[in-house]
VEXDREN-2710 file (C-alpha; in Angstrom, 1 decimal):
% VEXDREN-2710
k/r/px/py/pz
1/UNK/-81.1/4.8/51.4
2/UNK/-83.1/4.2/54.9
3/UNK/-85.9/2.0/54.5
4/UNK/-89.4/4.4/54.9
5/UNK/-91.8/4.1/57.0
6/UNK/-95.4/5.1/56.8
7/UNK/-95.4/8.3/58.9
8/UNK/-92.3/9.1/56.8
9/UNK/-93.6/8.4/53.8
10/UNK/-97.2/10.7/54.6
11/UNK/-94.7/13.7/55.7
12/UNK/-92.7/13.5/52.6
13/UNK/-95.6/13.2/50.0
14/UNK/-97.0/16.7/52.0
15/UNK/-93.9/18.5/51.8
16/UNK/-94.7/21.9/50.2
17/UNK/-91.1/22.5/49.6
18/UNK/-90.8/19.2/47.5
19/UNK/-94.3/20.0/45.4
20/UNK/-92.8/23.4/44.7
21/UNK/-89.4/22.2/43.9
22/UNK/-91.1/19.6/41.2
23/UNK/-92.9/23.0/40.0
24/UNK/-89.2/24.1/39.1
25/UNK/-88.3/21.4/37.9
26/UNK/-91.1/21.5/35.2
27/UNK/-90.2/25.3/34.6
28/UNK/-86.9/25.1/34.3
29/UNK/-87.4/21.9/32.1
30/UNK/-89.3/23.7/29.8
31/UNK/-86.3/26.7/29.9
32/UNK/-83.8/23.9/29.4
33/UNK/-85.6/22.8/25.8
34/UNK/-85.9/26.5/25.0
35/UNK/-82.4/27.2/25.3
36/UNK/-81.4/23.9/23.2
37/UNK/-83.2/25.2/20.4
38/UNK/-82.1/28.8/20.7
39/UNK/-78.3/27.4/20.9
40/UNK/-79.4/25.5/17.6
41/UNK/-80.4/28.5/16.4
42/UNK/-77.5/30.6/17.2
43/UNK/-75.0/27.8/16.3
44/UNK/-77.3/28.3/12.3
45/UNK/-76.5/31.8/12.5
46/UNK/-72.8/31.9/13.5
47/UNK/-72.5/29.1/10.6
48/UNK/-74.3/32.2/7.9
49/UNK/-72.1/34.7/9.1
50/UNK/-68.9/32.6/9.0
51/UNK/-70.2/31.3/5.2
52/UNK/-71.0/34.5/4.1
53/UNK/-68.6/36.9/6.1
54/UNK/-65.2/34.4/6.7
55/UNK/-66.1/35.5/10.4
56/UNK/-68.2/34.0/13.1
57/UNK/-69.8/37.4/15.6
58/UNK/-67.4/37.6/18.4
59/UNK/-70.9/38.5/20.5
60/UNK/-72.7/35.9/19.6
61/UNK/-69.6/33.5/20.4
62/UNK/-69.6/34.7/24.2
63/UNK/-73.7/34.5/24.1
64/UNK/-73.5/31.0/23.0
65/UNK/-70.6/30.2/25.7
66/UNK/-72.8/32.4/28.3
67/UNK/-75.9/29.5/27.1
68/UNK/-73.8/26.7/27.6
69/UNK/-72.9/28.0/31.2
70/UNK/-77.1/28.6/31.9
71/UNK/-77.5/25.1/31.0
72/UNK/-75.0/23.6/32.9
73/UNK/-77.0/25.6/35.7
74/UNK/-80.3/24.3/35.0
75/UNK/-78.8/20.4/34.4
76/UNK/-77.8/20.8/37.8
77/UNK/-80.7/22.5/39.6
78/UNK/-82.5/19.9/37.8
79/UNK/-80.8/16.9/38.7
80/UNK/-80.6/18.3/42.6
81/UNK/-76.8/18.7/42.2
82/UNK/-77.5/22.6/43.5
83/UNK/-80.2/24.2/45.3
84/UNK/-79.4/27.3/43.8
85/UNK/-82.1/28.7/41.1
86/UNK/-80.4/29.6/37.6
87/UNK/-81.8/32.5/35.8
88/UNK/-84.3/34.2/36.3
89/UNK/-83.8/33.8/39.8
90/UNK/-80.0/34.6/39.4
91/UNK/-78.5/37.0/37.3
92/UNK/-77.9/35.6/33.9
93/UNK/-73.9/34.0/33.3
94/UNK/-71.6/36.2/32.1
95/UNK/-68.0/35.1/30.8
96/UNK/-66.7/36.1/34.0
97/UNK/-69.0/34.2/36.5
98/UNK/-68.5/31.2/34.6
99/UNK/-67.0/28.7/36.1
100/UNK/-66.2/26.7/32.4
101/UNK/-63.1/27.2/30.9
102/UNK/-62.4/27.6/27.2
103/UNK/-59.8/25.3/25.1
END
């Protein structure tokens, strides 16, 4: 890491793009919670049906996988990995734009 210098330091803290990319960050942490308790929830639901039915929803299987792949995305947006917005700035994972392979 190169040492900073004051005039470097003054140009950095009064980068617009850095202030909005820390309002992202804040946005998408808040999605990122979101999604952990909506894959909670799902996770609950596919446990009913499979209790109650012998049968987890094949839909709701490939929405949970689809969640997983949105919050790999976010992780790493967030942890400046990629520059590239997830969803809703990007169209929302599908199966086959994910880049995670199943066992």
């Amino acid at each position: 890491m190169n040492s900073l210098n004051e005039e470097d330091l003054k140009k950095n803290v009064k980068d617009k793009d850095t202030w909005l990319r820390f309002v992202y960050l804040v946005v998408f942490g808040i999605a990122f919670y979101l999604s952990i308790l909506l894959t909670f929830a799902t996770s609950v639901f596919q446990f009913l049906a499979k209790l109650f039915s012998g049968a987890a929803f094949g839909g709701l299987s490939e929405f949970g996988d689809n969640l997983g792949t949105y919050q790999a995305q976010v992780t790493r947006f967030l942890t400046f990995a990629s520059d590239e917005k997830p969803f809703p700035f990007a169209p929302f994972p599908t199966k086959a734009s994910s880049p995670i392979t199943t066992l």
